[in-house]
C-alpha positions in Angstrom: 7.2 3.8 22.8 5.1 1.4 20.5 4.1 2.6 17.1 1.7 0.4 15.4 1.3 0.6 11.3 -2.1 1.4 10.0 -1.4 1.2 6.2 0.6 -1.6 4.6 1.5 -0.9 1.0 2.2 -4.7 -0.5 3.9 -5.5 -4.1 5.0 -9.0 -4.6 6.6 -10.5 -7.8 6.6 -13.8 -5.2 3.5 -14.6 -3.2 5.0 -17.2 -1.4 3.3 -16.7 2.2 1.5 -13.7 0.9 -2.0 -14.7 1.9 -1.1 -15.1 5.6 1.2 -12.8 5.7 -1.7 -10.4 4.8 -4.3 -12.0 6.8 -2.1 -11.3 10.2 -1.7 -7.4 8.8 -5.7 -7.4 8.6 -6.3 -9.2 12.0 -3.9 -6.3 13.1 -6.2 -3.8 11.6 -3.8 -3.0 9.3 -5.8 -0.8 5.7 -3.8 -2.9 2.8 -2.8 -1.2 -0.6 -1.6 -3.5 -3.4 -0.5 -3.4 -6.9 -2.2 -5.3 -9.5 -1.5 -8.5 -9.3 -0.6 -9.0 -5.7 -4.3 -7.1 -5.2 -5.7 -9.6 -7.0 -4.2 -12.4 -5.0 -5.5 -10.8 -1.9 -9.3 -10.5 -2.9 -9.1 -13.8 -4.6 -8.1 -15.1 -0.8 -10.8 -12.6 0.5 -8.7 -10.2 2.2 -9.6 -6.6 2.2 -7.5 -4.6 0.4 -7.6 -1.3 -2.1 -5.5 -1.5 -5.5 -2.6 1.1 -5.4 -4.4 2.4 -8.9 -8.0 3.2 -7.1 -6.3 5.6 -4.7 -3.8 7.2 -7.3 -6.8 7.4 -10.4 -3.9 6.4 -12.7 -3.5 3.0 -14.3 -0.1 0.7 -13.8 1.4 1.3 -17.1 4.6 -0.1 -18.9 3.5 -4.0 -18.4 2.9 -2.9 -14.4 6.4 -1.6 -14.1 5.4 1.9 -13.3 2.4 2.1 -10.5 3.9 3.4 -7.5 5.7 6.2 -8.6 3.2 8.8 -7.8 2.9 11.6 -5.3 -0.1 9.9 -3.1 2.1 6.3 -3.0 5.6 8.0 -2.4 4.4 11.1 -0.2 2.8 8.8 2.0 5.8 6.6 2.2 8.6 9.8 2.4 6.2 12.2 4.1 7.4 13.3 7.6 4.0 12.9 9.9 4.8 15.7 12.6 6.1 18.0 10.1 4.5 17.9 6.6 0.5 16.7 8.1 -1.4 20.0 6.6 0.6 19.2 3.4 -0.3 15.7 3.0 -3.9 16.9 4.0 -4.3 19.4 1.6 -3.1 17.2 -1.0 -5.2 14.0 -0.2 -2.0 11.9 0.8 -2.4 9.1 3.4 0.3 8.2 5.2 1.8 4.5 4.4 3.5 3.0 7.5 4.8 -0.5 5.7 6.2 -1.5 2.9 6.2 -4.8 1.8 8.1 -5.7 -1.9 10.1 -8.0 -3.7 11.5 -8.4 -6.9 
């Protein structure tokens, strides 16, 4: 069986190959979420994507060390889709099928 991401969380320290990297994901019709800077990159290049801070309503804080760490990024990373959907429902949490890092 084929199981095809629809959100792609992406946090990059090195862009090197970011923007088409990215630009496949969205010809995919993959949603993007980004950190700051790597957000950034992404609209500069005019791909679509959402900042990790407009879908937690909490700002990166410690010089952008701490963004992710919050129940919408990591319950939509951890969260079990057969088993916990009416949680993540009721609590607003979107699944996240990709993760895409380096540090």
């Amino acid at each position: 069986m084929k199981i095809k991401p629809k959100t792609a969380l992406l946090s990059v320290s090195d862009k090197k190959g970011l923007v088409p990297f990215a630009r496949f994901l969205e010809s995919q019709k993959i949603k993007l979420i980004a950190t700051g800077g790597t957000a950034r990159a992404l609209k500069e290049s005019g791909i679509k994507v959402s900042s990790i801070s407009s879908l937690t309503k909490f700002p990166e804080i410690f010089g952008g060390r701490v963004k992710s760490m919050h129940p919408k990024i990591a319950g939509g990373i951890l969260g079990q889709r057969d088993i916990h959907k009416k949680e993540a429902k009721t609590n607003k949490i979107r699944g996240i099928d990709l993760v895409v890092c380096n540090l």
